[in-house]
Kinemage of the C-alpha trace (Angstrom):
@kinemage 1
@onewidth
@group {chain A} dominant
@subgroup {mainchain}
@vectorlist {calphas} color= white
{ca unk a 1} P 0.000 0.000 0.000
{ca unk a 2} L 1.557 3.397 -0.756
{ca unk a 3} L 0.587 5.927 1.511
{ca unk a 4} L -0.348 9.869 0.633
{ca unk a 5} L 2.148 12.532 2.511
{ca unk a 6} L -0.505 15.071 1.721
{ca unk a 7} L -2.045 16.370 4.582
{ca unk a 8} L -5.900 17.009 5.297
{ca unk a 9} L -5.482 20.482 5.188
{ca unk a 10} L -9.352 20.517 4.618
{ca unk a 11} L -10.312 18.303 7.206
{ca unk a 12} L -8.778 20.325 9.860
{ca unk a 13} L -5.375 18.812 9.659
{ca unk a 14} L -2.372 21.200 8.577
{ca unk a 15} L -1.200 22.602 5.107
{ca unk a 16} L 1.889 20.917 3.695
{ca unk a 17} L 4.172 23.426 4.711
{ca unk a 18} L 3.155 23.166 8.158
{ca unk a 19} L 4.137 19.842 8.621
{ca unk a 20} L 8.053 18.077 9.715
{ca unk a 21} L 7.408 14.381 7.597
{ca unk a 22} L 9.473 11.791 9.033
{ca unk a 23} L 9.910 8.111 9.174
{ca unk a 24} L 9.503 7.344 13.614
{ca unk a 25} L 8.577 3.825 14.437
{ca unk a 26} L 6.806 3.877 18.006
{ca unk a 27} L 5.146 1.651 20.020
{ca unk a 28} L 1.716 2.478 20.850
{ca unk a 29} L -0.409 1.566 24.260
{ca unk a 30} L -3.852 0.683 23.274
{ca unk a 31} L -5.122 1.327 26.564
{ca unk a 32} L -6.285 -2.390 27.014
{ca unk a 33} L -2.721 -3.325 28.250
{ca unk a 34} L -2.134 -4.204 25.047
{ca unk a 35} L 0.955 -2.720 22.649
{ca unk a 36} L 0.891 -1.924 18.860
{ca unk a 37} L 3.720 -1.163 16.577
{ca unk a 38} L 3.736 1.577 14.686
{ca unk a 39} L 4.643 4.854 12.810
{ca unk a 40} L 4.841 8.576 13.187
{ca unk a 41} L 5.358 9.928 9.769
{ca unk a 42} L 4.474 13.656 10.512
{ca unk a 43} L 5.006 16.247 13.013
{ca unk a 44} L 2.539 19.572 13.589
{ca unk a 45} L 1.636 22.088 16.208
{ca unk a 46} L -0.940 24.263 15.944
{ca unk a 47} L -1.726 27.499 16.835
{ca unk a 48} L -2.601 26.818 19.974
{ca unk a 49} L 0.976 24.874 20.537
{ca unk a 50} L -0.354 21.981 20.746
{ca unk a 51} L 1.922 18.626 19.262
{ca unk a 52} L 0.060 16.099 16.868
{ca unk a 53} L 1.696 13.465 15.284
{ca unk a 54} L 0.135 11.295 11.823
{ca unk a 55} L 0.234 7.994 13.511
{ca unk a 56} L -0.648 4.630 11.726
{ca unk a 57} L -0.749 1.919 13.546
{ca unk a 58} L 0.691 -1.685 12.185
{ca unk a 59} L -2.554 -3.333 12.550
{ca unk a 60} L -5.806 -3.052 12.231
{ca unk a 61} L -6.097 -2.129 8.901
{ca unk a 62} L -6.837 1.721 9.980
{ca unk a 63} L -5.225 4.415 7.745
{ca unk a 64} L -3.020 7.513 9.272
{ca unk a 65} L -4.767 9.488 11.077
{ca unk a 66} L -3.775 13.059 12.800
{ca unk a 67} L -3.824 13.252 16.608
{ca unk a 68} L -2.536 14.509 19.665
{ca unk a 69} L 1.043 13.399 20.439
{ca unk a 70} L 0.637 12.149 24.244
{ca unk a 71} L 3.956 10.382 24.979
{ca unk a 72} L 2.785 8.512 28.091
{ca unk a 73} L 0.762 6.245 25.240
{ca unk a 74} L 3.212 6.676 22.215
{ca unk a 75} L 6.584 5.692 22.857
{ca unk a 76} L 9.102 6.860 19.942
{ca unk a 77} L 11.151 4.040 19.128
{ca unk a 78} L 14.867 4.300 17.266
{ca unk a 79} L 15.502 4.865 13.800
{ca unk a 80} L 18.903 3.099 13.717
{ca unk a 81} L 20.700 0.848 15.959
{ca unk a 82} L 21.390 1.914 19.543
């Protein structure tokens, strides 16, 4: 599946130039007690300085979505080696 870096800008989600795209695997708690891999591929604030982060999860079939960065639920994982 190839994935869009074009941002919602018109569903309330930044303009391009707004937005840091990266490649940041995470871990994600699901709030269950059960973990998810996954991927932060964009960075934003907003005007109210608020964080949010495109997060897709691994699975579950659900596409990238924009939302609040919390990082006592998504854990940023490393790029490269240790």
């Amino acid at each position: 599946m190839v994935e869009s870096r074009r941002s919602p800008a018109g569903a309330g989600g930044p303009a391009d130039p707004d937005v840091e795209w990266v490649y940041q695997p995470v871990e994600v708690d699901l709030g269950d007690g059960a973990w998810a891999l996954g991927r932060i591929s964009g960075w934003w604030q907003d005007a109210a300085g608020e964080t949010w982060c495109r997060l897709r999860l691994n699975r579950g079939g659900r596409p990238a979505c924009w939302e609040p960065f919390d990082p006592a639920r998504v854990l940023l994982l490393p790029v490269a080696g240790l």
